[in-house]
N, C-alpha and C positions, 0 to 999 in steps of 0.2 A: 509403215510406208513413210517416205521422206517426201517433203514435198516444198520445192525450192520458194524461195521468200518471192519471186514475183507471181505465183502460183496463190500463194499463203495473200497475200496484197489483193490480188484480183477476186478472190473468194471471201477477203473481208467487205472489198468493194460493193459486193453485190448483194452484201447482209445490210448494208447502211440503211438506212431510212432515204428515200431523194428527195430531191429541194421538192419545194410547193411549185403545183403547175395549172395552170386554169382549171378551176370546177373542183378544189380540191382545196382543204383546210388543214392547217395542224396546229396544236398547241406546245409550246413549250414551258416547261414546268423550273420556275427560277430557286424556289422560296423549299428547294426538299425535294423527296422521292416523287417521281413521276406516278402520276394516278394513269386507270384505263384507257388506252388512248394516246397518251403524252408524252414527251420526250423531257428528258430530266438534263440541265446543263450545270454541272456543280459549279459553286461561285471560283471563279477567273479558269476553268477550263478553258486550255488555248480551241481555237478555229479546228475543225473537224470538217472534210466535206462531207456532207450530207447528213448531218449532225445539227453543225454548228458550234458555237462559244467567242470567247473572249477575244478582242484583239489587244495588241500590246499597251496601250493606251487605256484598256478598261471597258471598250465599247462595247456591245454583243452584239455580232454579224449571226445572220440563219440565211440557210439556201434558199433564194427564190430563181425563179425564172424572171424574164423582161415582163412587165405588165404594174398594173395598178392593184395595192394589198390592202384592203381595210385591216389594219393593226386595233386589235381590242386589248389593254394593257388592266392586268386586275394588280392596283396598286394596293400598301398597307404593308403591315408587320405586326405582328401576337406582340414581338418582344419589345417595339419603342414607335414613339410617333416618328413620324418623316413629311417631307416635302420635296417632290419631286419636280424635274424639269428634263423633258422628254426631248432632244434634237435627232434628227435623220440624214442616212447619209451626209453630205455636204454640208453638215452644221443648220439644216432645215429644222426650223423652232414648231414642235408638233403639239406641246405642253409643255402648259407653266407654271410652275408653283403650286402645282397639285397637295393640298394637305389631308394627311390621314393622322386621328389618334391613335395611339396604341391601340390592337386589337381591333381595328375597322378596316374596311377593305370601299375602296373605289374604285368605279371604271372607266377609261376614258378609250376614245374610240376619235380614230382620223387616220386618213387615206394617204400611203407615201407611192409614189412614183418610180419604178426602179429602170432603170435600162444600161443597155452595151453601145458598146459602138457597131453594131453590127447593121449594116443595109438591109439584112435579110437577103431575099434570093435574088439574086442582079444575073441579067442574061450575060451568056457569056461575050465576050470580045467588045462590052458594053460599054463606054466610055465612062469617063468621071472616077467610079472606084467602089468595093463593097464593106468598107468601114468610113467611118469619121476618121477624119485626120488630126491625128492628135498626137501632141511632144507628150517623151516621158513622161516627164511632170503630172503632165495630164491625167494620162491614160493612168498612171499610180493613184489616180482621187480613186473616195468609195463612191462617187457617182456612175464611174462607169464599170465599175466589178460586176460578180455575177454573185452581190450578195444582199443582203437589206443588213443595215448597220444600225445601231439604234446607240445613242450614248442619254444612259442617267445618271443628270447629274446633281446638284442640290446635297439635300439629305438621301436618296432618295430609297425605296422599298417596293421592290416588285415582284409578285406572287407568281403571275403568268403572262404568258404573249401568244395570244391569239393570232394567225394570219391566215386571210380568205381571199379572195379574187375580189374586187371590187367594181361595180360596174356602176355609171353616172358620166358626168361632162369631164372632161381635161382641160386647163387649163393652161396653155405653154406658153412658157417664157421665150421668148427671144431676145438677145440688146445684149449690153459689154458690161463693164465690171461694175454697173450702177445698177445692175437686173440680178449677176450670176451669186451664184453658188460660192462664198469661198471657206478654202479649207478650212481655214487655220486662224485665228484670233490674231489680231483683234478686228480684222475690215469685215465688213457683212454691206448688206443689201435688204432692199425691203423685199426680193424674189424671195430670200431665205424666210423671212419672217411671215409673209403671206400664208402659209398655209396655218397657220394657228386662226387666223382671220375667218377659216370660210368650216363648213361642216363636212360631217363624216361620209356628203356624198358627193364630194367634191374633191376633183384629184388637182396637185399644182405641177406640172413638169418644166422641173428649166433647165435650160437647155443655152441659158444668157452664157458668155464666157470673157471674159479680162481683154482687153485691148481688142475686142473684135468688133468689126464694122458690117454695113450692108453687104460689104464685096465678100470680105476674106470669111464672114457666112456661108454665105456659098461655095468658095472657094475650098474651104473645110471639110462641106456635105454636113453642117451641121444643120442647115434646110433640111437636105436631105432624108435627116434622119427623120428630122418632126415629121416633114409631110407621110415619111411611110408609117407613121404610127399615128397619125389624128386621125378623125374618122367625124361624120356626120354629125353637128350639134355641137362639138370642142369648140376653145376657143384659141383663136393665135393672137397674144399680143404682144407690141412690137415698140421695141426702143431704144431707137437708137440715133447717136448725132456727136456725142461725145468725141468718139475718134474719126470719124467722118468727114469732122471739118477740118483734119490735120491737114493741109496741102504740102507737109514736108513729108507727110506717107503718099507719096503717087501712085503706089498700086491700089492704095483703098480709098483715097482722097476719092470725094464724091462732091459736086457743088451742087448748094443748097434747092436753087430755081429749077436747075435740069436733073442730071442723073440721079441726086438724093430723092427727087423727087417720083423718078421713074421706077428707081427700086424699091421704091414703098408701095409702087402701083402695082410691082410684081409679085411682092410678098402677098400682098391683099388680093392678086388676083388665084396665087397659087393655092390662099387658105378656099378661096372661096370655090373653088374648083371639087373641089372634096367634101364640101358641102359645110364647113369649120367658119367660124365666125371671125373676122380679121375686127381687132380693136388698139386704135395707135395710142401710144404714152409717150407725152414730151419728157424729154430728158429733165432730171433737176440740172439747177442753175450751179456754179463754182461759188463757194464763199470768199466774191470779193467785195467789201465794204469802203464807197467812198466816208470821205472825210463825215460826212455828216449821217452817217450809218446805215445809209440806202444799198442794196446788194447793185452792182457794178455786172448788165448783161456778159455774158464771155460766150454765147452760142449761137454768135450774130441772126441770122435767118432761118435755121434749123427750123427751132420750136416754129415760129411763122407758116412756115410750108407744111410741118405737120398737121398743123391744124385747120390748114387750107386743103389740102388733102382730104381728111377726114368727112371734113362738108362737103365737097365735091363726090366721096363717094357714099357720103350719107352711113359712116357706118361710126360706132362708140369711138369715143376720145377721152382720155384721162389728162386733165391738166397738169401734170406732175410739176413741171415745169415753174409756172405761177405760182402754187401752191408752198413750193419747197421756197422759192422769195419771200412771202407770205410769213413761212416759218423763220427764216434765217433771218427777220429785220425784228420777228417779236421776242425770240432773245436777244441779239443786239451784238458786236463785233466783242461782247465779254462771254458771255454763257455762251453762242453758238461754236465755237472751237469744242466743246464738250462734244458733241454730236460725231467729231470726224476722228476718223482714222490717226493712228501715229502721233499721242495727246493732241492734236489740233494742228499739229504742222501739216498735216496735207489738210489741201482744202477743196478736195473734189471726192474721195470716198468717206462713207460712213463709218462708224465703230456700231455696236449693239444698238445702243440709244437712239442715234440716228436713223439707222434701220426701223427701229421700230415706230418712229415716226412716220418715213414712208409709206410703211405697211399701211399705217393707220390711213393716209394718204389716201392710198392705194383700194383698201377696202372701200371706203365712203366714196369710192370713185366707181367701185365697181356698183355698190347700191345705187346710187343715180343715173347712169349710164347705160346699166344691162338689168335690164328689170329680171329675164330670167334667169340671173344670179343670184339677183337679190335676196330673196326670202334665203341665199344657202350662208351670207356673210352674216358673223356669231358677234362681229366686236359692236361696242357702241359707236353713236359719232362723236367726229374726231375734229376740232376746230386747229386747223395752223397755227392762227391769229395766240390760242392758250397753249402755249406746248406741257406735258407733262412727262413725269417722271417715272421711269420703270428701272428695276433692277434683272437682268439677265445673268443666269450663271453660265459663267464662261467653260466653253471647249477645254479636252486636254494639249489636245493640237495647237501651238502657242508659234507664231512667227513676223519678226520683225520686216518682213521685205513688202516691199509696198508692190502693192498689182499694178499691173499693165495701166496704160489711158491717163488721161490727167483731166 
């Protein structure tokens, strides 16, 4: 019997294995033949649906559905020692530097975040829209596929990948290109580096994105998106001021005293609606150094409001803000160019280093702040005042164009 190739297609279809979906586990077998249970992905097999493998870059994507995955990664190799460094989707730092000898095996274990742009069910004739508004560009990141991405990179050696459904708090990002996600090397954020910071029962979602403000958030439906996925006990925090204060952008231009101040009332009121915890982060400051190597304000009133805000509704505040001044006057107008973007010519995003400073920030902020987060942040404390040094092994995704915002 003949049986035509779209025939032959939809019958392979339905042999595949399908993505992981709530209530439901699988492993993938990197390191050899799949054992009982397992799915075997030979080294650089391309992308398969329902399968999974390699993407052109080296990464390995596997089918999930939208939701939160505790990733259990059993590292090591028989044949040599390695050192591993584990990023997610959008270059989210998950582990670092993980070492195994020859012949030893480690586990490490942390919660990645995956989702679409999808509203879910939106009534019909219903205004606004039922995806996230998103350019090309965009929509091509691995944060909004319909897959979990994982790149190792380092030395590194991995046996197997574990992924479960994870249940615990979320943690969503909102704010512009000093929160988000970014692709490609060298600009990062401390949103991307945060989740190495906290444990394996603690999810990080960001949802921050490049030139975006309180307005064009909305205007986006990337609101949207959060509120239909947070749920009782999450956390929303929120940072934003960077492009806000543009007044040469009039549709998103927001002044600081009034409207800046009312859209933060409605972020906070929209988290608090669904039961999600609203916690504000001042923006860091621009590296500008007067003569005498003092960092020179550039976000006139923002920070001020936010944290007049935050007291007024009695909920957490992260001084990012102070903090990253703090940082930027104890290396001094020689070593702080190190920290940013584009070797030090921009002076408003991070590179890795910088990032990771944040993070560092950022965790000891959550430790003091949110007591029940606290017990879940894994780093030590983190003084400004001493900065130190860290090595990150860089993405394969490499690009010179500077992000949105200044």
């Amino acid at each position: 019997m003949v049986r035509s190739p779209l025939l032959l297609a939809a019958i392979g279809a339905c042999m595949m294995p399908p993505p992981v979906h709530a209530q439901s586990a699988r492993v993938w077998r990197l390191d050899g033949p799949a054992r009982g249970g397992e799915t075997a992905i030979a080294p650089g097999a391309p992308y398969a649906p329902g399968i999974g493998g390699y993407e052109s870059d080296g990464a390995l994507s596997l089918p999930v559905t939208e939701g939160n995955w505790r990733i259990t990664l059993n590292l090591g190799s028989d044949a040599r020692e390695s050192q591993t460094t584990v990023k997610a989707e959008n270059r989210r730092l998950m582990v670092l530097n993980a070492a195994t000898a020859r012949g030893q095996s480690v586990t490490r274990r942390f919660i990645v975040h995956v989702h679409n742009a999808s509203l879910g069910a939106v009534p019909e004739n219903a205004p606004g829209g039922d995806h996230v508004r998103l350019r090309p560009d965009q929509a091509a990141q691995r944060n909004w596929d319909d897959r979990l991405t994982l790149e190792f990179l380092g030395t590194p050696a991995v046996r197997s990948v574990t992924v479960e459904p994870a249940q615990g708090p979320t943690i969503f990002l909102v704010g512009d290109s000093m929160v988000a996600d970014h692709p490609r090397e060298p600009t990062a954020s401390w949103g991307q580096i945060l989740p190495l910071m906290v444990d394996d029962t603690v999810a990080v979602a960001n949802y921050a994105e490049s030139g975006a403000t309180l307005k064009s958030f909305l205007a986006d439906l990337r609101l949207d998106k959060v509120l239909s996925l947070i749920k009782p006990g999450d956390y929303l925090f929120i940072q934003f001021g960077h492009n806000d204060q543009k007044a040469q952008w009039p549709q998103t231009y927001v002044e600081a005293h009034t409207t800046y101040r009312a859209y933060l009332h409605a972020y906070i009121a929209e988290a608090r609606r669904r039961g999600a915890n609203p916690v504000l982060v001042t923006s860091p400051e621009r590296r500008n150094f007067d003569a005498g190597g003092r960092i020179i304000p550039s976000l006139g009133d923002y920070p001020a409001v936010m944290r007049e805000v935050a007291g007024n509704e009695r909920i957490p505040l992260i001084d990012l803000n102070r903090a990253s001044i703090l940082l930027y006057e104890a290396l001094g107008p020689d070593r702080a160019p190190g920290m940013f973007n584009d070797d030090g010519r921009d002076k408003t995003h991070y590179n890795g280093w910088g990032a990771w400073m944040g993070a560092r920030i950022m965790a000891d902020g959550i430790r003091a702040a949110i007591p029940a987060l606290a017990p879940h942040v894994t780093s030590t404390p983190f003084d400004p005042a001493r900065p130190e040094n860290v090595a990150i092994a860089p993405s394969a995704l490499v690009t010179s164009q500077r992000p949105l915002g200044n």
